[in-house]
C-alpha positions as CSV (number, residue, x, y, z in Angstrom):
1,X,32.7,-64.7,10.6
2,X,35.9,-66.9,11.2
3,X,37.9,-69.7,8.9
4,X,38.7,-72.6,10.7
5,X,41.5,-74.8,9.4
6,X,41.5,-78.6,9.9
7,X,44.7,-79.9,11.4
8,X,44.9,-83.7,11.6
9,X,43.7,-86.3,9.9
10,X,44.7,-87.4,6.0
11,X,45.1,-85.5,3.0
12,X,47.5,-82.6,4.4
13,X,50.8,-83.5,3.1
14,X,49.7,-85.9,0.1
15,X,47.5,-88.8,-1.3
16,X,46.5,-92.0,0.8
17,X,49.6,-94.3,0.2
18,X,48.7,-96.7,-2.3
19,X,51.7,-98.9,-2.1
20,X,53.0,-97.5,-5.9
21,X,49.6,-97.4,-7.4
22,X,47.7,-94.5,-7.7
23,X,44.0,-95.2,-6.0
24,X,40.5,-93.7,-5.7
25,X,39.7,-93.3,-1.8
26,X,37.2,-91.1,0.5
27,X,38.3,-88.3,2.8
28,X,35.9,-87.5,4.7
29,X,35.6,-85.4,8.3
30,X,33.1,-84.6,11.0
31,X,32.1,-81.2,11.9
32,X,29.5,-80.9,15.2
33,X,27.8,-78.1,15.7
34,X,25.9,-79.8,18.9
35,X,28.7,-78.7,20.6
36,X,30.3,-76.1,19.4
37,X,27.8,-73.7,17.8
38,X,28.7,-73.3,13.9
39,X,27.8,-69.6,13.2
40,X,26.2,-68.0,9.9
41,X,29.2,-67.1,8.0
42,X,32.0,-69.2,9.3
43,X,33.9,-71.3,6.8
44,X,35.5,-74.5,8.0
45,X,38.4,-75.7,5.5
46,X,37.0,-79.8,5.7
47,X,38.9,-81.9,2.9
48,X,42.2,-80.9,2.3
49,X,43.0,-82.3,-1.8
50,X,46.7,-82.4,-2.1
51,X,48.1,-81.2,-5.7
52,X,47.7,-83.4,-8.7
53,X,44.2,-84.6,-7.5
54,X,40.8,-85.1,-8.9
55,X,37.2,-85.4,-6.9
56,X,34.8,-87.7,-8.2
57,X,32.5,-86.2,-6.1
58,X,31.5,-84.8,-2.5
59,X,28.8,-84.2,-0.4
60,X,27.5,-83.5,3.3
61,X,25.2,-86.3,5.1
62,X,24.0,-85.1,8.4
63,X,24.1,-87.0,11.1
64,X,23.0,-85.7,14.2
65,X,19.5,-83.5,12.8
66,X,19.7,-79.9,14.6
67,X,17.2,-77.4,14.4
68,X,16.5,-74.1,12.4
69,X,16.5,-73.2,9.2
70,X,20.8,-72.7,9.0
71,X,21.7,-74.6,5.8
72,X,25.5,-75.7,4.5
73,X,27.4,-75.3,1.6
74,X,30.3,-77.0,0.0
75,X,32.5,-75.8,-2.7
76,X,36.2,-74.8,-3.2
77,X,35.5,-71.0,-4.2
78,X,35.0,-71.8,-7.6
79,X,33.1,-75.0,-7.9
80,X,30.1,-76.0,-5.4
81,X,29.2,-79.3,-4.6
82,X,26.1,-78.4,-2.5
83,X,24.8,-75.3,-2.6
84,X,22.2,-75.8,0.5
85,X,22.2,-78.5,2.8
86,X,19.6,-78.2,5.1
87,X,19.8,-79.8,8.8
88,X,17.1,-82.4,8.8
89,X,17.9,-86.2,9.6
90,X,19.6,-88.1,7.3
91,X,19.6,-85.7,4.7
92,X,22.2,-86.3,2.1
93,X,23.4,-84.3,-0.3
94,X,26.5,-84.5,-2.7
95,X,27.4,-82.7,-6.2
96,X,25.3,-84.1,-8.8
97,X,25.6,-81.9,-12.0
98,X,28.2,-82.3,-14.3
99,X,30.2,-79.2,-13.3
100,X,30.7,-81.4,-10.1
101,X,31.8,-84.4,-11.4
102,X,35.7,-85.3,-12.0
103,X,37.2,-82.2,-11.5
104,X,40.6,-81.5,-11.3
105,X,43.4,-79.6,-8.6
106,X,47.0,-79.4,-10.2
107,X,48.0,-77.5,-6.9
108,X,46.5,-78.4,-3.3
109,X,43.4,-76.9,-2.4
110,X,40.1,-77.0,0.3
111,X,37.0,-78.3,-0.1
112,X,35.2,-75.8,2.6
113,X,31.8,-75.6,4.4
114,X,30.3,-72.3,4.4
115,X,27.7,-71.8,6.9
116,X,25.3,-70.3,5.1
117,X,21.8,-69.2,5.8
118,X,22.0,-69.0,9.2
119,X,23.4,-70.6,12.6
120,X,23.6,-74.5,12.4
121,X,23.3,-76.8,15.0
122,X,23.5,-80.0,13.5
123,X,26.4,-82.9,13.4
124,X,27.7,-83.7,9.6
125,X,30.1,-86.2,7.8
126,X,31.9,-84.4,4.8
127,X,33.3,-86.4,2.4
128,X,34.8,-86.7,-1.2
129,X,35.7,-89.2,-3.2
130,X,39.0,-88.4,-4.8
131,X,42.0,-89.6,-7.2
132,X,45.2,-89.3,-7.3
133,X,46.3,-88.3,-10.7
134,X,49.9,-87.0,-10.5
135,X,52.5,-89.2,-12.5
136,X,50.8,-91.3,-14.2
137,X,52.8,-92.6,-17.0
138,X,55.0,-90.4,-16.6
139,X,58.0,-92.8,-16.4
140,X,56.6,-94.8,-19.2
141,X,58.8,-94.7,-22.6
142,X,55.3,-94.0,-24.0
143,X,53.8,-95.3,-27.5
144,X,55.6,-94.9,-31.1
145,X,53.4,-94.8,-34.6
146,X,54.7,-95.6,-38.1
């Protein structure tokens, strides 16, 4: 069972620059196991959520179908998005109870993929649609009441 880290892409140092104004965008990444074989108990770190960050949501859409009954998982250690995603074409599957919905990271964290039931062969998106919610208003002389 190994960890694999993702190095590249966005998200590792901060949120998508927005030009002054804080945004919603998608981070998303491709892992393919019809290459490299992704094997039952590896965890691949997929999303990295920089501090002060909320996800709206994420999921796992396969594309490339593999065979076997190896299924995915998605989840930050404490919250899962997708508890089983299995390998057949155009399966999509994303966090749809409310325990997945707008939650919140005041320090950076993964979203990882857990191989899970067994060995995977299949080629998957992973995404999450996230917010950046640090400083907001925070320079703002804020509201008085009489």
């Amino acid at each position: 069972m190994a960890t694999l880290t993702k190095t590249g892409g966005t998200g590792t140092t901060g949120h998508v620059s927005g030009n002054g104004v804080a945004k919603t965008y998608v981070q998303s990444t491709v892992i393919d196991g019809t290459s490299t074989n992704l094997t039952s108990g590896d965890v691949y770190q997929a999303i990295n959520l920089p501090a002060n960050s909320i996800v709206m949501s994420a999921g796992i859409d396969v594309i490339t179908a593999g065979t076997g009954t190896g299924t995915l998982a998605l989840g930050d250690g404490t919250v899962t998005y997708v508890a089983a995603a299995t390998q057949g074409a155009g399966q999509m599957a994303s966090g749809d109870a409310v325990a997945e919905l707008a939650v919140t990271y005041a320090a950076a964290d993964t979203l990882d993929v857990t191989v899970a039931t067994a060995d995977v062969n299949s080629k998957v998106r992973v995404w999450a649609l996230i917010a950046d919610i640090g400083g907001i208003g925070d320079a703002e002389a804020g509201d008085t009441f009489a």
